[in-house]
N, C-alpha and C positions, 0 to 999 in steps of 0.2 A: 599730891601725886604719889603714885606707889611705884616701887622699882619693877623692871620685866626680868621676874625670876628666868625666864627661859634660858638668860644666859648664863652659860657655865665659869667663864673666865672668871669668879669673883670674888675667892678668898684662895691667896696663892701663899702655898709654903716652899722655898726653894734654896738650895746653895746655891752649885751653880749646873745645876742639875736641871731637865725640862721643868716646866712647866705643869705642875700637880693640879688637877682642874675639881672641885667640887661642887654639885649643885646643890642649889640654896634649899631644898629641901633637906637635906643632911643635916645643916645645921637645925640648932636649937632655936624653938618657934619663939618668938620675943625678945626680949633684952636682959633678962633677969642675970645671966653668966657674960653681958658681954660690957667690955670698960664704958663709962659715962662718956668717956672723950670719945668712942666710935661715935658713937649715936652723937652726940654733939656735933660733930664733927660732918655726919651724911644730914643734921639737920640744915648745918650751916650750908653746904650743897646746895638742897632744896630751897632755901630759899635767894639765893643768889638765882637760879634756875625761874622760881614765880616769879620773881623781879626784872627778868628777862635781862639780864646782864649777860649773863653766857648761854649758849645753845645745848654745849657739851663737855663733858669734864672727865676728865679720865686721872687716876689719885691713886697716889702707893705711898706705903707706910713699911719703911726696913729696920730690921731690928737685928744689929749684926751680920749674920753672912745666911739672913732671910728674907726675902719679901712676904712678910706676917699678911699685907692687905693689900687688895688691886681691885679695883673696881674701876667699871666706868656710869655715869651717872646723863641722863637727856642722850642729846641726838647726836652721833657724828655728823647725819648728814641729815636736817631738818626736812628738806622738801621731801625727801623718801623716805623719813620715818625710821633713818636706820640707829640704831641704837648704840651709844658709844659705849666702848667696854674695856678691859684693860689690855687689849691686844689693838686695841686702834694707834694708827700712825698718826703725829702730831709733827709741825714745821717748832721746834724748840727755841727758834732764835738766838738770843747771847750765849744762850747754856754751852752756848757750840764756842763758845771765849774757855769753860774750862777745859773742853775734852783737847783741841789745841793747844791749850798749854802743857798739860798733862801728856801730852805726846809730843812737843817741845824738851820737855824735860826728863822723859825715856828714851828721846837722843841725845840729848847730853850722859846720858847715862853709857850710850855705845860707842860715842864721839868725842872728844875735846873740844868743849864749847867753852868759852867763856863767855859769862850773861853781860859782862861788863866792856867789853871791846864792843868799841866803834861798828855797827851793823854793817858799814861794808867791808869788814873782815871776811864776811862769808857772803856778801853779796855786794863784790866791788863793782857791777852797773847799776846800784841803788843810788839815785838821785833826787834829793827835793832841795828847793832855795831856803835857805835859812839865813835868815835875815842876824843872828845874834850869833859874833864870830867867837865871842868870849864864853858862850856858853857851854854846858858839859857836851858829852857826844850820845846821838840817839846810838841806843842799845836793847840786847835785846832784853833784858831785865825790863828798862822803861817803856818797849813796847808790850810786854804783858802785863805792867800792870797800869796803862794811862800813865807814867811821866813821861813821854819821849816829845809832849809837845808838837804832837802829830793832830791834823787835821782832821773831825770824823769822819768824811765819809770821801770817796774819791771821785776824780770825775767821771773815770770810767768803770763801770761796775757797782758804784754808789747805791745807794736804797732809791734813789730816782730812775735809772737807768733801767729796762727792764731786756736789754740786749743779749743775757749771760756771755758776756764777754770771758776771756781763759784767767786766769790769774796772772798767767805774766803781761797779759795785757790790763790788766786793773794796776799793777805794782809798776810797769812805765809808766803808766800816765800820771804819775806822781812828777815828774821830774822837772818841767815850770810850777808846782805848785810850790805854796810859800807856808813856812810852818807859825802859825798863829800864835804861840809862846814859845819859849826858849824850854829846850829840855829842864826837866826835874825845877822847875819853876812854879808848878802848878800840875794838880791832880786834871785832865780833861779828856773826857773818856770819847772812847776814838773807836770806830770801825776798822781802821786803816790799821793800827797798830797788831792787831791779832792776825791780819792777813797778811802783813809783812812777815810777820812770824811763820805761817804756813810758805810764806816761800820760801823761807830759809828751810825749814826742814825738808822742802822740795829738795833744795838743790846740798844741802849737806848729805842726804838720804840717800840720791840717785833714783829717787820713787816720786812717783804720783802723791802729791799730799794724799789725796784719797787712800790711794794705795798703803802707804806710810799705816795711815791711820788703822785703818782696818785690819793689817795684819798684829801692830803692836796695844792695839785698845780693843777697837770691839772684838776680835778673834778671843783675846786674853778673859775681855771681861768676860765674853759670853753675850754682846749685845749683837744678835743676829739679826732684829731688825732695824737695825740702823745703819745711815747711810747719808753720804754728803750730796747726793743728788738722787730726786727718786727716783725709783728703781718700779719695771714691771713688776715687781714681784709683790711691790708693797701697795699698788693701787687698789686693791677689791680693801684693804685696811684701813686704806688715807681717807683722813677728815677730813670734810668741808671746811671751808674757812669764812669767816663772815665780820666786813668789815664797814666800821659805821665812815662815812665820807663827809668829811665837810662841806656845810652849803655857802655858795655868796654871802645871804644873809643872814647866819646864823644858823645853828643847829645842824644834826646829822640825818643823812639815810643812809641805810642798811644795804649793803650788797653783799652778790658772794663773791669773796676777794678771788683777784686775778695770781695765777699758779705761773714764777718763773723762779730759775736757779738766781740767786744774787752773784754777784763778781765776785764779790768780800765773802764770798766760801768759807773759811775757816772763822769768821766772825759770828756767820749769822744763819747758814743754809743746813743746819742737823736739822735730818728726819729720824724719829724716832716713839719710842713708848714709855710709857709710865715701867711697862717690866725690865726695859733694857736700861732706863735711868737710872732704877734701884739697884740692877746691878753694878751701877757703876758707885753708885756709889755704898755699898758693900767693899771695895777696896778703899774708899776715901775714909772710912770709920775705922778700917782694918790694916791701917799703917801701910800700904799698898797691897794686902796682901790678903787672900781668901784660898782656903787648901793650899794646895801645891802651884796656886796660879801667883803671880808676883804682874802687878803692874807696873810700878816705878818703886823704889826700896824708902823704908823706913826716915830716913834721913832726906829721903826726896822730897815728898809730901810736906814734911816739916818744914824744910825751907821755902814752900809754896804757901804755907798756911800762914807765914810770917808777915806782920805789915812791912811794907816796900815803900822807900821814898822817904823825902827828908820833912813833909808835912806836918802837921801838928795831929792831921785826924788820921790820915794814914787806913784809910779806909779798904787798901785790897792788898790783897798779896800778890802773887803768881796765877795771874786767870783770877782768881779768887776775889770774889766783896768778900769782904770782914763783919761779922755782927755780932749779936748777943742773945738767946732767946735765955729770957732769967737771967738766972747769973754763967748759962751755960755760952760760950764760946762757937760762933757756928762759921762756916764758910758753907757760900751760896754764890748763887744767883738768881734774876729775872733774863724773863726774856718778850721779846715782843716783836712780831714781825708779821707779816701781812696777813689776817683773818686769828693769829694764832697767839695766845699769852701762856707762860709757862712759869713757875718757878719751880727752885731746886733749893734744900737748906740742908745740911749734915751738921750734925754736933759731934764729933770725933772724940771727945770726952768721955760721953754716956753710949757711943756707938749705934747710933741710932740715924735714921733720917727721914724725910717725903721728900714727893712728888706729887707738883699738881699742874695740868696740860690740858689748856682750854682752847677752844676753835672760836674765839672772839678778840679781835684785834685790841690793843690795848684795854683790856681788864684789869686794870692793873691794880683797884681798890677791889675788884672784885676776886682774884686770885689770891691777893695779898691776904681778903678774912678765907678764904676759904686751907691756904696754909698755914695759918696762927692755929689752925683749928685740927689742920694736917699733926702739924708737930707736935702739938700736947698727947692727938692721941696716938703718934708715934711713941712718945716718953710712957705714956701709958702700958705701953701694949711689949716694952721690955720684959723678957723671958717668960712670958706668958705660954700655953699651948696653944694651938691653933683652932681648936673648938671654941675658946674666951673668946674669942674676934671674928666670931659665926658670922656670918650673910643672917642681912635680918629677914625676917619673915614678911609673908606677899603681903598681907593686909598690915605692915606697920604702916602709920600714919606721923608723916616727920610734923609735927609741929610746929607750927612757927610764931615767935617771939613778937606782940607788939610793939614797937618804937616807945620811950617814956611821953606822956603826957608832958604838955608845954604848960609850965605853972602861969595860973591866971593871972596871975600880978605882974607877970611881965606885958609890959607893952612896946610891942611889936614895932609899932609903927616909929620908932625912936630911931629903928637901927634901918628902915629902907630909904633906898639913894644910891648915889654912882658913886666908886672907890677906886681910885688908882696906886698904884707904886709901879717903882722904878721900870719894873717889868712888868707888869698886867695889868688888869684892869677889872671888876666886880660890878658887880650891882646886885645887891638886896630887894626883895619883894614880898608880901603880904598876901598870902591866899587862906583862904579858910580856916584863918587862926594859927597857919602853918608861916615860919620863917624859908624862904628861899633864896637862892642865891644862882648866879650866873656869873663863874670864875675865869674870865679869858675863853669864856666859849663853851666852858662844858659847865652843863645844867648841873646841881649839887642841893639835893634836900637835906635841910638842917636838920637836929633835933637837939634841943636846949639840954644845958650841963648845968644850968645857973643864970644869974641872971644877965651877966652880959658875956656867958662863954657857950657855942655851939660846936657839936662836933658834925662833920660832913662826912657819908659814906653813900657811893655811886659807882657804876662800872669805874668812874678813873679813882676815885679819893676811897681813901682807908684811913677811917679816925682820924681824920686832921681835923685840927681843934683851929675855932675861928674864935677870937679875943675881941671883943673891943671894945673899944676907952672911949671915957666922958672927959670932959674939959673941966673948968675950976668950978663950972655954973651946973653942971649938970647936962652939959650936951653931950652925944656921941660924935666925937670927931674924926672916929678912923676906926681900925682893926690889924688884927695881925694874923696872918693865914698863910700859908703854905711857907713858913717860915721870912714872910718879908712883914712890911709895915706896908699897912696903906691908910690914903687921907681921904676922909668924905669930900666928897666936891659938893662945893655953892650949887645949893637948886638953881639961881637964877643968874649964874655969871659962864657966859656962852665961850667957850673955849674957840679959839683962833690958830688956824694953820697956814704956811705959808701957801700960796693959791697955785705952786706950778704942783705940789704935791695930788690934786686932785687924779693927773692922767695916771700915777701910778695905778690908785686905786681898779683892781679887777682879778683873774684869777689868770695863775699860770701853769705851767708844767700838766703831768697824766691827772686824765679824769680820774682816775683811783685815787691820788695824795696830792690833790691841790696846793698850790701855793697861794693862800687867798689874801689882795693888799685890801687893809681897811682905813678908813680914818677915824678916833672917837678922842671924845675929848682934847683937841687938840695936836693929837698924835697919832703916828703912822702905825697899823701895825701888823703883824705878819702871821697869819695862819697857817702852822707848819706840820708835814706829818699825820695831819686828822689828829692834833693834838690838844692845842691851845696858842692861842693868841699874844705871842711876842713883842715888847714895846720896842719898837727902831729906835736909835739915835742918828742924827744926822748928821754926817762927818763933812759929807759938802753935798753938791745940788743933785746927784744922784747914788751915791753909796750912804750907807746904812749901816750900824752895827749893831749885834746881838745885844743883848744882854746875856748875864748868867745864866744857864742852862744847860738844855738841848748843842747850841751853837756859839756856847763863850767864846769870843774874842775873835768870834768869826765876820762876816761883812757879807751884803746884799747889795749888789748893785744891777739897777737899771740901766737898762740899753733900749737908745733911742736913734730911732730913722732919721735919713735929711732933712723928713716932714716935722720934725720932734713929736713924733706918736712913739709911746714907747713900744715897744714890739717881741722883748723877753729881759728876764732878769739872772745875773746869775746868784747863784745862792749852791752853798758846800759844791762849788769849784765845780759845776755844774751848772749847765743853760737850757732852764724853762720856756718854753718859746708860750707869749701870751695865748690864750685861748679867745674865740670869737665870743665878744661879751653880749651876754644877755639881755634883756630886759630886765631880771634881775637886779643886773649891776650900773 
């Protein structure tokens, strides 16, 4: 595939100044002057794009208080062939956890907040049941960074919900709900948690969260097209979105995801761009601060970038995941929300950062290589001029990489069969001398590291590495993949479930994010999100609880008629009403 020079938006040099537009004919014809990590980097693109992993991809590369690179890469909008660039509008998802925080903490900045007082300090008709009297008090520190012990998602306005309900109607309807751990108990990342916070700067502010935000972030950054609800102004921009849907029996089809505002607003509803990302984060590398613009002060940031919580891994700060790229220190995020994958990574260290915004619902192995490959050649492309990082030329041809050959000595057929652990379930396959796998739902082509170690990379998996182990005789007995253990199951010992379980089995809640019940080996399990397949545990003859994940320490329960036909379940404090089953099911 070759890129459509015609568009102009696609090597941008900027403070915080418009938008400098050059076409690719300006630049130098080939690669001879431009970093190995660009070209790597629009390789790794392309071939995510052949693979049909994403549609559309829109990518920026800042380096200090510039956006060096902005491209957009495939189709915003596939049916019509329109062409995504770095001025297309993307749904950001979580990204929208840091710009609220960060706007959280530019009112603390004009206010007397304390992070650490009891939340109904400043929103004394905040109510949810808590069950644990001795424990600390939710605050707002632990609602920005997951310790408050808060439920993901809510009933009203929840990522099921497609109502847009207001936010002080998302944040009452908390108040029969019950909090699933006890504050600062445990890291468990929450929807709810970020837009409790947006009402607090609601009603400390005397503004519109929206309002709030836009005058003290985007105005300051310079992100003009961004916006918590979309705006006429951004639709001839807006991406398509495209979402793959779970089926009864396995596997996905493709739709184009359905367009509503979520409740949870400050968690999960940023529209925005690769150009206005970079600028935001241009203040995140620059200690809040670019020219004479000041977003939140030197000292703020800092306290935001610091691990929060009394945990051992201490994974996020303020809005902030915590990471590493090398030995460099990064604060990021993902995102992921209906047709759309996003992430965001800065290294404040080297002052540098990307951006990458894809119109394909969880990507999220497929996002994840295509910013490994963002950020090297962000690190690259420090103080370079802007001619170095040229638009390549019409006829470049991206190359692409074949997978390693599977050494002949391995045999294959050692390691196919059904795998369980505590939370999922596997099964291994033999095609054409190729290793496959099917991991709780999503397909995963292997390619051999050795002889009993593969690595998986798929629209959802990035380099996970699949292990497994032989017995004292030389059997395979198991493996270890996505950081659990799992046991090969007996080819010829027929798994047994209790027999009223069968009515659950069928599919509930909107045709777009099924809630699909299955039963294998055994056990009940719960397809959630167009994600992966959830193992239930049974607490009694009709509630359910998660495992680690998506839904720790949360519970599923069925609801059933006078007839005892079950007729909807709830599930995240929320009621999927069944759907009329199939032949299918």
């Amino acid at each position: 595939m070759r890129f459509d020079v015609s568009m102009k938006t696609l090597l941008i040099v900027i403070g915080l100044l418009p938008v400098s537009q050059l076409a690719a004919e300006d630049g130098p014809q080939g690669n001879a002057t431009r970093p190995a990590e660009v070209v790597r980097l629009e390789r790794a693109v392309q071939q995510e794009l052949d693979q049909g992993y994403v549609n559309g991809v829109s990518i920026a590369l800042i380096d200090d208080s510039r956006i060096v690179y902005a491209h957009g890469f495939g189709y915003s909008n596939r049916d019509h062939k329109t062409p995504a660039t770095a001025k297309s509008i993307y749904r950001a998802g979580s990204i929208s956890k840091l710009v609220t925080a960060v706007a959280a903490m530019k009112l603390r900045e004009q206010t007397p907040i304390d992070l650490d007082a009891p939340i109904q300090t400043y929103l004394p008709d905040f109510r949810i049941v808590n069950p644990y009297p001795d424990a600390p008090a939710i605050t707002l520190r632990r609602l920005l960074c997951h310790r408050s012990g808060m439920i993901r998602e809510s009933p009203v306005g929840g990522y099921f919900d497609d109502q847009e309900p207001t936010l002080d109607a998302v944040v009452a309807s908390l108040s029969d709900c019950v909090l699933p751990s006890a504050p600062e108990a445990k890291t468990r990342y929450s929807n709810v948690g970020p837009t409790i916070a947006g009402k607090t700067i609601e009603t400390l502010s005397r503004q519109t969260f929206e309002d709030f935000v836009q005058k003290q972030v985007f105005d300051v950054a310079g992100m003009s097209s961004s916006s918590w609800k979309l705006q006429e102004r951004q639709r001839d921009q807006m991406s398509a979105g495209y979402l793959s849907v779970a089926l009864p029996n396995g596997g996905f089809q493709q739709i184009l995801a359905p367009r509503f505002e979520l409740g949870t607003v400050p968690a999960g509803n940023l529209y925005t761009t690769v150009e206005d990302l970079g600028r935001f984060i241009m203040f995140l590398v620059n200690e809040g601060r670019v020219g004479d613009r000041i977003l939140v002060q030197p000292e703020t940031l800092a306290e935001m970038y610091k691990p929060q919580g009394s945990n051992a891994a201490r994974t996020f700060g303020l809005g902030f995941s915590l990471g590493k790229h090398q030995e460099h220190e990064t604060v990021q995020h993902m995102g992921a929300v209906y047709g759309f994958t996003s992430s965001l990574i800065a290294i404040p260290s080297q002052k540098v950062g990307a951006v990458v915004l894809a119109n394909e619902d969880l990507a999220i192995g497929s996002v994840q290589r295509m910013m490994a490959a963002a950020i090297e050649a962000a690190l690259a492309c420090r103080q370079l001029p802007a001619e170095a990082v040229a638009v390549p030329s019409e006829n470049l041809t991206l190359a692409t990489s074949a997978p390693p050959a599977l050494s002949p000595r391995t045999d294959l057929r050692q390691f196919v069969g059904k795998y369980e652990s505590t939370n999922c379930w596997a099964e291994f396959t033999e095609k054409n001398g190729q290793l496959q796998a099917v991991i709780s739902g999503q397909p995963v082509p292997l390619e051999s590291r050795g002889d009993l170690v593969f690595v998986a990379n798929s629209r959802f998996f990035f380099n996970s590495s699949i292990a497994f182990e032989r017995n004292d005789v030389g059997e395979v007995i198991g493996c270890t993949a996505m950081r659990q253990k799992f046991s090969k199951l007996p080819d010829s010992q027929p798994q047994s479930e209790p027999a009223n379980w069968t009515k659950f089995v069928g599919t509930y809640g909107p045709a777009f994010i099924p809630l699909i019940i299955s039963i294998r080996n055994g056990h009940l399990y719960a397809m959630t999100e167009n994600e992966m397949d959830y193992r239930l545990a049974p607490i009694n003859r009709t509630v359910f609880r998660f495992p680690a994940g998506m839904y720790d320490d949360e519970h599923l329960i069925f609801q059933q008629g006078e007839d005892g036909r079950v007729h909807s379940v709830i599930m995240a404090n929320f009621v999927l009403k069944r759907s009329v089953p199939s032949q299918a099911e």
